[in-house]
C-alpha positions as MATLAB code, in Angstrom:
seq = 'XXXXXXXXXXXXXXXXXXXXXXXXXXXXXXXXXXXXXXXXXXXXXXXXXXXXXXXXXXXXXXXXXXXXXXXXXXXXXXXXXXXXXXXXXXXXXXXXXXXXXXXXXXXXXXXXXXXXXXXXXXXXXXXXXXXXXXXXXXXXXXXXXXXXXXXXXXXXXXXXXXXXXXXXXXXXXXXXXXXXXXXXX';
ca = [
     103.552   75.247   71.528;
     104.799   71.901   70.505;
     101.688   69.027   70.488;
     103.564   66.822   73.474;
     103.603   70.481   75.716;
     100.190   71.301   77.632;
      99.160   74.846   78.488;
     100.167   75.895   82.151;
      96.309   76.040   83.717;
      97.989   78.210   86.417;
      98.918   80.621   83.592;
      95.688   80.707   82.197;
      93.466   81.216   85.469;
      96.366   84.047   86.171;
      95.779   85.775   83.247;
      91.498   85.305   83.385;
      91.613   86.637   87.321;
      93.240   89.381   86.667;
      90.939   90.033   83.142;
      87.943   89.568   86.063;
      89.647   91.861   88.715;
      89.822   94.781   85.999;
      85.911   94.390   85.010;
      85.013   97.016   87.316;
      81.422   95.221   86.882;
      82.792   91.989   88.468;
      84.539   93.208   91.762;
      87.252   90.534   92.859;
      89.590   91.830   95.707;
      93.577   91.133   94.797;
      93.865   88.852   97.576;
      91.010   86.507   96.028;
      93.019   86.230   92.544;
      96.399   85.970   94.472;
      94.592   83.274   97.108;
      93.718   81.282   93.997;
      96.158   81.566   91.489;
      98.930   80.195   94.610;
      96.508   77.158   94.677;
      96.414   76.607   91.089;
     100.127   76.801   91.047;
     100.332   74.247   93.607;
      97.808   71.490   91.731;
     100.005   72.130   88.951;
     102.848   70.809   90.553;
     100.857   68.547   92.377;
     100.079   67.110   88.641;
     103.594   67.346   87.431;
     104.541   65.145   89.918;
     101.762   62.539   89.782;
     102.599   62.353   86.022;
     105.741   61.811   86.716;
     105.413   58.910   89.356;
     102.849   57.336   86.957;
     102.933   55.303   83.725;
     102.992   57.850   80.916;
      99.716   58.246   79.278;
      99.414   56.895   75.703;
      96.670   59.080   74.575;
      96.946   62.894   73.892;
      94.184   63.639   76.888;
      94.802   62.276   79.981;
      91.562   61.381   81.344;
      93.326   60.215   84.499;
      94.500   64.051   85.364;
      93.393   66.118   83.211;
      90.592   68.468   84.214;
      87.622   66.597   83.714;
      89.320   63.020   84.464;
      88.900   60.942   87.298;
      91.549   62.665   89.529;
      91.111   65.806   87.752;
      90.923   68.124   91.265;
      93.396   69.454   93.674;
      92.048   66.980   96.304;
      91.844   64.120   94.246;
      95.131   64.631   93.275;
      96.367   65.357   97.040;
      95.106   62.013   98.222;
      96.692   60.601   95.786;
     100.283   61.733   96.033;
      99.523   60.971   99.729;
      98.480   57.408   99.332;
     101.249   56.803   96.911;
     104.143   58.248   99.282;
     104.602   61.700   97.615;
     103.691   63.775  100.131;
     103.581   63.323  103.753;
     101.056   63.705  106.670;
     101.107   67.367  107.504;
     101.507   68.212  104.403;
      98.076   66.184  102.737;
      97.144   68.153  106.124;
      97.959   71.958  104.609;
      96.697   70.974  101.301;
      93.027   69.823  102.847;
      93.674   73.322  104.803;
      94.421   75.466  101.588;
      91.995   73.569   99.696;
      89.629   74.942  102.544;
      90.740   78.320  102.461;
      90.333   78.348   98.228;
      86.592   77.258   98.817;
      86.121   80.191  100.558;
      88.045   82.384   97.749;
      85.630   81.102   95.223;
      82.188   81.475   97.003;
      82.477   84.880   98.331;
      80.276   87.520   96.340;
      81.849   90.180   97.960;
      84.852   92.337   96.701;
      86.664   91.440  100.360;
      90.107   91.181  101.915;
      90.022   87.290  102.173;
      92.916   87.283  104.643;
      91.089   89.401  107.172;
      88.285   86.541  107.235;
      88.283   84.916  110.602;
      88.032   81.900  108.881;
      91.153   82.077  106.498;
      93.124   83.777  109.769;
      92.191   80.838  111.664;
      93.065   78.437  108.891;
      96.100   80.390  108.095;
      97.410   80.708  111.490;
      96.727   76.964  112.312;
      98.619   75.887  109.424;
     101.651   78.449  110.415;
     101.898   77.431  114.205;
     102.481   73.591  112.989;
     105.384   74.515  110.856;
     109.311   74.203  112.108;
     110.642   76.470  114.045;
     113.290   76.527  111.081;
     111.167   78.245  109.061;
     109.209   79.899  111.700;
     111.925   81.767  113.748;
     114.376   84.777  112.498;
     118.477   84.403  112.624;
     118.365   85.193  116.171;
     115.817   82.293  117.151;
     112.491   84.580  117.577;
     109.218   84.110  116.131;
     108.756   86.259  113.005;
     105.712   88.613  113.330;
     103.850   88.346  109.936;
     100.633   89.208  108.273;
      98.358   86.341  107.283;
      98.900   87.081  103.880;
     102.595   86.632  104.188;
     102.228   83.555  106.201;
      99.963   82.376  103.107;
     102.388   83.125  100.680;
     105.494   81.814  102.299;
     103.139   78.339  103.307;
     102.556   78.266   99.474;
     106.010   78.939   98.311;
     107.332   75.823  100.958;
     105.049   73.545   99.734;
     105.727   74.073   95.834;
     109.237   73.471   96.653;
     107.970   70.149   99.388;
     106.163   68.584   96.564;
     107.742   65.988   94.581;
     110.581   66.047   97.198;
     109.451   64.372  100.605;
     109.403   61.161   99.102;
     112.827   61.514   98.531;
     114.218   63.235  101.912;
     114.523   61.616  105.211;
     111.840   61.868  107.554;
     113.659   64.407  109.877;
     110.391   64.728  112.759;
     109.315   60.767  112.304;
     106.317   61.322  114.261;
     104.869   64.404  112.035;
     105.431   62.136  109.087;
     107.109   64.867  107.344;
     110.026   66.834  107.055;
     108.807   70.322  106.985;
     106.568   69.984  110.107;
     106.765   69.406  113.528;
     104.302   67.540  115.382;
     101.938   68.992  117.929;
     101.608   65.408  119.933;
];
């Protein structure tokens, strides 16, 4: 790996959940490991693009954001991007939300479903309802019926592709303060 390339932290956790999930004398339910490793994929971009929008470091650690530097977590780093413009409203929204949800990921002892928790269904769910209807409804205009854990995924695959990218589209909803959401004023 060349000296100016850092390791992919998403990669890393991947490869250690799953490690953990096969201990059968740690039990970790898939949807734990796939709740987290979607959240680590999004700080990842989230610090791709902060780097990015930012000075370049001049040291080989960046104790800006880096783990262990001053905006070295996923909410540090999502107030960030928002304060600079990165990211929009609703969408520093659904990161507190996920951010939420991945609390819960981490503190649970018990080998569970995580997406049948009322907690991560309500979470889930709230996040879904405030999306467009462009991404909510089918070809012919209807509501798509999916599971919480496809919901999750498909929130988590928008906003890896939102990221980096808001900043840079028109505000199509002005009120929502983002282009991916609508606003439930």
């Amino acid at each position: 790996m060349p000296a100016d390339k850092k390791p992919d932290l998403s990669h890393d956790l991947a490869k250690a959940l799953v490690s953990i999930q096969n201990d059968k004398r740690t039990p970790v339910s898939k949807s734990r490991v796939e709740v987290l490793i979607a959240i680590a994929k999004i700080d990842n971009r989230l610090q791709e693009v902060l780097k990015d929008f930012l000075l370049p470091c001049t040291s080989d650690n960046d104790d800006l954001l880096d783990e262990g530097g001053i905006l070295g977590s996923f909410m540090l780093r999502a107030k960030l991007a928002y304060r600079l413009g990165i990211i929009g409203t609703m969408t520093y929204w659904t990161l507190k939300e996920l951010s939420k949800i991945r609390n819960i990921c981490a503190h649970k002892d018990e080998d569970i479903d995580i997406f049948k928790l009322a907690e991560v269904v309500s979470r889930v769910n709230g996040i879904w309802s405030r999306m467009g209807d462009v991404f909510r409804k089918d070809e012919e205009g209807k509501i798509r019926k999916l599971s919480v854990e496809q919901k999750f995924n498909e929130l988590c695959d928008l906003i890896l592709m939102v990221i980096g990218h808001e900043s840079k589209i028109p505000v199509l909803n002005p009120k929502a303060g983002d282009y991916l959401f609508t606003s439930k004023e």
